[in-house]
C-alpha distance (Angstrom), angle and dihedral (degrees) to the residues before:
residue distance angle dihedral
X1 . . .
X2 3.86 . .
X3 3.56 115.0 .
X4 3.76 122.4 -146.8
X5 4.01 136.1 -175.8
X6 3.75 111.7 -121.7
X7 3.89 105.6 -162.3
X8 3.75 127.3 174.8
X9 3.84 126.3 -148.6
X10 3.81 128.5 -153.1
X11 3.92 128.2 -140.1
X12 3.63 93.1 -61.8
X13 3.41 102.8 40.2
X14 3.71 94.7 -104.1
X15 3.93 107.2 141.2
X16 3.46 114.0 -116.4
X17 3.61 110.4 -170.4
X18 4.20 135.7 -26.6
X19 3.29 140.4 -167.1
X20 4.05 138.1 -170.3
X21 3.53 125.9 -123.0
X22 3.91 137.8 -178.6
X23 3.79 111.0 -132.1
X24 3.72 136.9 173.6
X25 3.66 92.2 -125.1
X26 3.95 145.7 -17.9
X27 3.82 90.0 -87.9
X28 3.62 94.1 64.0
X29 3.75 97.9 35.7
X30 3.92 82.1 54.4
X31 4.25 87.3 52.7
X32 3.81 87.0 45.0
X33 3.71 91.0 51.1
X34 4.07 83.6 54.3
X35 3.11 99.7 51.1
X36 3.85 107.8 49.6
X37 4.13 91.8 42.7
X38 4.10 107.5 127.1
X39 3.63 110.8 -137.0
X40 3.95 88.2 -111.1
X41 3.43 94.1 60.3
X42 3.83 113.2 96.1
X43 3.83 109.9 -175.0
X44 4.10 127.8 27.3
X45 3.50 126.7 -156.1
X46 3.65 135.4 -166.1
X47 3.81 124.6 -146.2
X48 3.68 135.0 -159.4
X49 3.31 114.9 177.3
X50 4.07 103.6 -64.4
X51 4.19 89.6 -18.6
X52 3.55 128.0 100.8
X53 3.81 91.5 -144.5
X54 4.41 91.4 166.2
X55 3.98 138.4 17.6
X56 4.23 132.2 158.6
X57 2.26 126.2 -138.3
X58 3.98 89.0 38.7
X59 3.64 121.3 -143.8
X60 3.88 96.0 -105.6
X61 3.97 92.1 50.8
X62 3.85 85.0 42.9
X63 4.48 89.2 50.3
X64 4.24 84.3 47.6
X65 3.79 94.6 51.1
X66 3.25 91.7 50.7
X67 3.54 101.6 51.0
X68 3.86 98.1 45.2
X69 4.02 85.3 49.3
C-alpha cells in the first residue's frame, strides 16, 4: 500500500499539523484527507512522496476567489 502525507495549512499557508497514512490508492487517501480536516484548517494537501498528487481549495479556485474578493 502507498503511503501518503496528508498535511493541512491555515490562512497563511503555515502548516498546522500532518499526519501519514497507508491507502489503497490516491482516491481514498484524498477521502481520508476529507475526513480528518479540523474546521480551523483552511487548505489540505496530499503528499506522495515528492508529488503534490491533491489540494482544496486548488490553486485556480484559490486565483478566482481572490480576484472576485
Amino acid at each position: 500500500m502507498p503511503a501518503y502525507e496528508i498535511c493541512y495549512l491555515d490562512d497563511d499557508g503555515a502548516l498546522t499539523y500532518k499526519f501519514l497514512a497507508n491507502c489503497e490508492d490516491d482516491g481514498r487517501a484524498k477521502v481520508l484527507a476529507h475526513a480528518m480536516k479540523l474546521p480551523s484548517a483552511k487548505r489540505l494537501e496530499v503528499w506522495s512522496g515528492e508529488a503534490l498528487i491533491y489540494a482544496r481549495p486548488s490553486d485556480m479556485a484559490q486565483a478566482a476567489l481572490l480576484k472576485a474578493g
